[in-house]
C-alpha positions in Angstrom: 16.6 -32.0 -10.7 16.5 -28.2 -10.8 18.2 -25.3 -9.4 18.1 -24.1 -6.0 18.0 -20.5 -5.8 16.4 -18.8 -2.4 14.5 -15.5 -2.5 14.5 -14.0 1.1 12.7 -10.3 1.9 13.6 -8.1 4.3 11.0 -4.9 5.6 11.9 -2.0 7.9 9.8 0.9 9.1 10.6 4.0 9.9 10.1 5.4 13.6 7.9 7.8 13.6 4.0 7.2 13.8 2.6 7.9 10.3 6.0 4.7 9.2 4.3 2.4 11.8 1.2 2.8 10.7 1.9 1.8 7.1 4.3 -0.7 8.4 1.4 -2.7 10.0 -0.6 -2.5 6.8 2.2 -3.8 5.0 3.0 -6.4 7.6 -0.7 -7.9 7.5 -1.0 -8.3 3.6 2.6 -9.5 3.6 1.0 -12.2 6.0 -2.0 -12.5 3.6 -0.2 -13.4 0.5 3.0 -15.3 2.1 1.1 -17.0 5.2 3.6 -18.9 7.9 7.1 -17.9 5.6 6.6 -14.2 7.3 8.5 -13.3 10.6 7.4 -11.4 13.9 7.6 -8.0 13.9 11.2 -7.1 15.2 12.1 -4.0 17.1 15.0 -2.1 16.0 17.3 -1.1 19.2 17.2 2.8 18.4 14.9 5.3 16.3 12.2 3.2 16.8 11.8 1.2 13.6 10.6 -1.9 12.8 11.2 -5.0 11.0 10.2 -8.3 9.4 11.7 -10.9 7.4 9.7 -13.1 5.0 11.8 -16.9 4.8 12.4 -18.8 1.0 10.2 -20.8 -0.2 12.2 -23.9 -1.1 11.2 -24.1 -4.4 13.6 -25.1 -7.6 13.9 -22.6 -10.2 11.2 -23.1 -13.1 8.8 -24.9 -10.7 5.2 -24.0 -10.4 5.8 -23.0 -6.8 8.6 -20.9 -7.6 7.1 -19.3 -10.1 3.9 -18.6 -8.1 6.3 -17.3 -5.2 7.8 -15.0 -8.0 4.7 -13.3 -8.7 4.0 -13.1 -4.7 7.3 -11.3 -4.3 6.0 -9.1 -6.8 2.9 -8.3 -5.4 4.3 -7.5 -2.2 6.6 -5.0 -3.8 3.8 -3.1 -5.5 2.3 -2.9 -2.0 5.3 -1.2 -0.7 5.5 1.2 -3.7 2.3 2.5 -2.8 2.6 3.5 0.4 5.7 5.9 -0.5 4.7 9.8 -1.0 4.0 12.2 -3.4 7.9 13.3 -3.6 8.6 9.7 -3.7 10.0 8.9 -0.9 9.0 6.2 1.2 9.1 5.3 4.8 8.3 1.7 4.1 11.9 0.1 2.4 12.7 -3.6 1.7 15.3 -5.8 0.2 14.6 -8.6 -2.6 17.6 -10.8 -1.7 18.7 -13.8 -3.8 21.0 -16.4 -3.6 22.1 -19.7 -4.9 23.9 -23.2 -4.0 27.1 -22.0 -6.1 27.1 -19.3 -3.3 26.4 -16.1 -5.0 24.0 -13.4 -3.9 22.5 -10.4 -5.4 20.2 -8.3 -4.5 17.1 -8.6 -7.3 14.9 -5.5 -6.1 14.5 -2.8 -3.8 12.2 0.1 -3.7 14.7 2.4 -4.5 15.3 0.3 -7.8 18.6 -1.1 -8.0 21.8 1.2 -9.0 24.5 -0.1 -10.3 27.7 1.0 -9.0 26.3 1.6 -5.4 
């Protein structure tokens, strides 16, 4: 037995050209480390951004393969860290989602860190 807990990612782009451009980058390694479990680009209906979603793995808590997808969430996040800017903002942001078969979600990491309160 184990415990079912899904990890789903969610990455959106700013508009403007210099976003898109490290959107792609972001999109291809996402691709790289995650394989078939990342979506198709999707375009946003206004502003021009861009998004992606990167699906579960289907893994138990504590097994190897959720562990491994762990440390592959993780890498993906550091990815995304880097492209922000000196003043640390970022045009690249994302969403760690998680969430269980007792139905309760929380969000595990964003770029922005996560505040509590907000």
């Amino acid at each position: 037995m184990g415990y079912m807990r899904h990890n789903a990612i969610v990455v959106t782009g700013d508009g403007y050209e210099g976003a898109q451009i490290k959107l792609n980058k972001v999109y291809e390694q996402a691709k790289e480390i995650f394989g078939d479990l990342v979506s198709n680009m999707i375009d946003g209906k206004t502003n021009g951004i861009r998004s992606f979603f990167i699906a579960p793995d289907g893994s138990k808590e504590g097994w190897d393969v959720s562990d491994l997808y762990n440390s592959k969430r993780e890498a993906l996040a550091t990815i995304i860290d880097s492209m922000s800017y000196e003043d640390g903002s970022n045009p690249i942001q994302f969403v760690d989602v998680g969430y269980d078969e007792d139905y309760v979600a929380e969000v595990d990491r964003t770029n922005k860190g996560i505040i509590e309160g907000i």
